[in-house]
N, C-alpha and C positions, 0 to 999 in steps of 0.2 A: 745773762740776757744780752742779745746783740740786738740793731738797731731794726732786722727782720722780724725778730720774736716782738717787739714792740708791738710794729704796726699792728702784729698781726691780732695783736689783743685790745681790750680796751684803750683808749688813750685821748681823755677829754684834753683838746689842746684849744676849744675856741669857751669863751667865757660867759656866753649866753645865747641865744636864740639869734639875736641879731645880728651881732659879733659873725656868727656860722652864715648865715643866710648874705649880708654883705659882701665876706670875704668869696665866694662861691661863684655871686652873680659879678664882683669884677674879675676873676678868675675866667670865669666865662667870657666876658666879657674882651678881654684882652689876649686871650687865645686866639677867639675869634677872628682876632682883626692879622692874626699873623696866616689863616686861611688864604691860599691863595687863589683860589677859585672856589664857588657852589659846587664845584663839580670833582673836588681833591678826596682823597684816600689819606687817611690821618690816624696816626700812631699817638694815642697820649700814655707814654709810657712813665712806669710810677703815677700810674692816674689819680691814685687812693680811694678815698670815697665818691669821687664824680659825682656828688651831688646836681649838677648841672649839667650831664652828658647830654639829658635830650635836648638840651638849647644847641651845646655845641653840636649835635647830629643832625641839624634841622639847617645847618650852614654849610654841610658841606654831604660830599654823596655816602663814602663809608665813613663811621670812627671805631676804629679798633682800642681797648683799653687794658691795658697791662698794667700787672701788681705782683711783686710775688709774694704778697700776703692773702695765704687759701682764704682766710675769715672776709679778707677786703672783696676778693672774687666775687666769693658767693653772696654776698650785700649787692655790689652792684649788677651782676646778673640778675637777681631775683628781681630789680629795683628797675631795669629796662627790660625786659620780657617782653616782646611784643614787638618792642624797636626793631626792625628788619633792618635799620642804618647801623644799629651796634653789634658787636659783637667783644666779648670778655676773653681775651686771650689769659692760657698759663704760659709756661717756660716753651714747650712742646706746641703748644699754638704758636707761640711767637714765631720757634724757629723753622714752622713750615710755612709761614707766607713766603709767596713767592720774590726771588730775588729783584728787586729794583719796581719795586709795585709800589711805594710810597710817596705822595707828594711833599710830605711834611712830617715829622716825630718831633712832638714837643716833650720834652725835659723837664718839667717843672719844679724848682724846691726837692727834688732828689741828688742832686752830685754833693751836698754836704754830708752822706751819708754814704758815700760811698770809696772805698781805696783808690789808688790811684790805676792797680790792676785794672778792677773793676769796670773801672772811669774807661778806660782802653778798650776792655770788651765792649762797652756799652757803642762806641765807636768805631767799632768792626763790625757792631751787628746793623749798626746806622748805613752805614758803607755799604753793606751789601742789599739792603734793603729796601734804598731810596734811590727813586729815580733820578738820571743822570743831572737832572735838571731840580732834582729837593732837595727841601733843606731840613736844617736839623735846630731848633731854635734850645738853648740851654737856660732856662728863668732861674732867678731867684739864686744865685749865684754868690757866695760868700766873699767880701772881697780879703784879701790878708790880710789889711789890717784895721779889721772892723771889731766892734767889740761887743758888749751886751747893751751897754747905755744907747748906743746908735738902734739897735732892736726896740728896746722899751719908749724909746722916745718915735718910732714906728709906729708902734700901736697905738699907744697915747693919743697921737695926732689923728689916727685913722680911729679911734673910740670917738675923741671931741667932735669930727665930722662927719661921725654915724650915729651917735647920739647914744653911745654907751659907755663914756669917760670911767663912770661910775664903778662899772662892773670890768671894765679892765686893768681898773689901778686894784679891785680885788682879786683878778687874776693873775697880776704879775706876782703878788702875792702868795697866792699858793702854789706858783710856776716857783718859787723858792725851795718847795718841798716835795716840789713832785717826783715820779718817778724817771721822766723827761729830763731835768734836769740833773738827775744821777746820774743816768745811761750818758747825758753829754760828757760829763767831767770824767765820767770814766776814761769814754772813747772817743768825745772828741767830734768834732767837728770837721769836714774838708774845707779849705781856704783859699783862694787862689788868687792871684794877683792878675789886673788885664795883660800883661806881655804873656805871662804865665802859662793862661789858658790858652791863647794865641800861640802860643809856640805845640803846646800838646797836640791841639787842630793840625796847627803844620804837618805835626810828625806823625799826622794817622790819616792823614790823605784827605782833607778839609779847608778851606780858606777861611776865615771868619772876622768876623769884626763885633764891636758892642754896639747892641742898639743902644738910642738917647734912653729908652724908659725900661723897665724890670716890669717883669708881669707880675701885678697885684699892689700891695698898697707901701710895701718895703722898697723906695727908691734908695737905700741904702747900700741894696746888692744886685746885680746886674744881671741882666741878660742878653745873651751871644746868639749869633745868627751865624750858620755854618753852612756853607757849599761842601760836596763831591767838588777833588780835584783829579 
């Protein structure tokens, strides 16, 4: 199994109702605020479940959503049917939007899962996509030398201030035995250091820097904000 076949199957990774519906709404939440107008064209690529698309599509004029898990697709097309502001891109959608039509491609919690190859394409296809003037925001951002206990004491802290402490210290629990945590140990995780990823930027035609905050409730790992150079 690799970290595509995952997605594309089952994979309870939030620990209760609340746990899900929290992490979602600051998700949304903190996207949002990286909108740069009502009025932008927005790529949330590796989108996943979008539980929260129609908030984020109600902020800005298009949101385009990419996955390349078919199972994740067909969920959130089914799921915004009717949104005339979304639209479910696959591979083949992706790569016919038009070049430089982008205001913004938000990255979220996907480059730990991805090679460094990979990482490259994902920033040739940014480049060619985003207007001279967008950007490309990369969340949740692994730093090199972060560990698991920096993680669990993430959620802990975001359980005590959601009011599900309870059910996350039983989660972390069976995140010991999960499927999730095999596939990690197998393959692993992507890591990056801030000079690190700053120099990658450099060399694929991007300026960047770290914002002060990380999208979601992990201030542990960061998130980059990238210009077209």
């Amino acid at each position: 199994m690799n970290w595509r076949e995952y997605w594309n199957g089952p994979h309870p990774i939030y620990v209760n109702q609340r746990h899900h519906a929290l992490h979602f709404q600051m998700i949304a939440h903190d996207i949002a605020a990286l909108f740069p107008s009502p009025e932008a064209v927005v790529l949330d690529y590796g989108c996943g479940e979008a539980w929260t698309a129609g908030d984020l599509a109600a902020k800005c004029a298009r949101l385009y959503l990419f996955d390349t898990a078919p199972t994740v697709r067909a969920q959130i097309t089914k799921r915004n049917e009717g949104n005339a502001r979304i639209e479910v891109l696959d591979e083949v959608g992706l790569a016919a939007l038009a070049p430089h039509s982008l205001d913004l491609i938000v990255v979220n919690s996907v480059l730990q899962y991805l090679s460094r190859q990979e990482f490259v394409d994902l920033l040739a296809m940014a480049k060619a996509k985003l207007k001279p003037d967008g950007a490309l925001a990369l969340g949740d951002v692994i730093p090199e030398d972060a560990n698991a206990l920096s993680d669990t004491l993430a959620l802990l802290d975001f359980g005590r201030k959601g009011g599900f402490l309870l059910a996350a210290l039983g989660g972390l629990v069976r995140t010991v035995f999960s499927d999730y945590r095999k596939l990690r140990d197998t393959l692993g995780l992507a890591r990056y250091s801030q000079a690190g990823l700053l120099a990658i930027l450099r060399e694929n035609g991007f300026s960047g820097q770290r914002a002060a905050q990380n999208i979601g409730h992990n201030q542990g790992r960061m998130l980059f904000i990238a210009k077209p150079v």
